[in-house]
N, C-alpha and C positions, 0 to 999 in steps of 0.2 A: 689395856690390851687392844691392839689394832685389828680389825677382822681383816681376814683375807680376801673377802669381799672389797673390803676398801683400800684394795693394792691395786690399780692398773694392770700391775704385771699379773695376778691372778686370770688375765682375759688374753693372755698373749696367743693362747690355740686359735684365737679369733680375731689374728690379725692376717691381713690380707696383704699382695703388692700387686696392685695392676698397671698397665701401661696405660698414661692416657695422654696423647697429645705429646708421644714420643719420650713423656716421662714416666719414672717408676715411682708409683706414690702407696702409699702408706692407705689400706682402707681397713674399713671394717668385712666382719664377713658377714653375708647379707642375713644369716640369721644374728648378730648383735645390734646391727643396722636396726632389722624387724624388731626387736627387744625394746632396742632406744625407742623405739616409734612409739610402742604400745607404753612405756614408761610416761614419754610426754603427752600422750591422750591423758593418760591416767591424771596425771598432773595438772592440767587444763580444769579437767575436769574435778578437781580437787580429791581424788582418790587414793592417790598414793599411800600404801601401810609405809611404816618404818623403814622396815628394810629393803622397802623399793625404793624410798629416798634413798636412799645409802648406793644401794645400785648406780642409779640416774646420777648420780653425783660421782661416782666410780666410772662410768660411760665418758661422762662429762670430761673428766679428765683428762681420760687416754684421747680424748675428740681435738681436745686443746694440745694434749702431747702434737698428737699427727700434723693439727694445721699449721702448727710452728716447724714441723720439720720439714712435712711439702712444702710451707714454704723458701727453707731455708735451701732445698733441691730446685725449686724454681727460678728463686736468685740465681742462685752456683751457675746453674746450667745457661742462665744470661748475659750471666760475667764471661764465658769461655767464650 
């Protein structure tokens, strides 16, 4: 059974679009942002429980979703 925690789509209320540099990009919202932050302290610092692995690993993802598609919007918008 897959947790719903370790769906990306589970965190979509906490996706963001801002403009930056005339593009519209895919962010986090700054509380997930702050979330991921205190995740990878934690991790640094070898603290992480279980289920904040899982978390940080779910962040991880949707972090990887976004940079492949900004930059698939960066190309685009290069090519025009």
């Amino acid at each position: 059974m897959v947790s719903i925690l370790n769906k990306p789509s589970s965190l979509i209320h906490e996706i963001c679009i801002e403009k930056i540099d005339g593009w519209n990009l895919f962010k986090f919202s700054e509380t997930l942002q702050q979330r991921m932050e205190i995740l990878l302290e934690k991790k640094k610092a070898d603290q992480l429980l279980v289920e904040e692995v899982e978390e940080l690993d779910t962040i991880g993802e949707l972090d990887r979703i976004f940079t492949h598609i900004n930059a698939m919007i960066a190309v685009q918008d290069v090519d025009r």
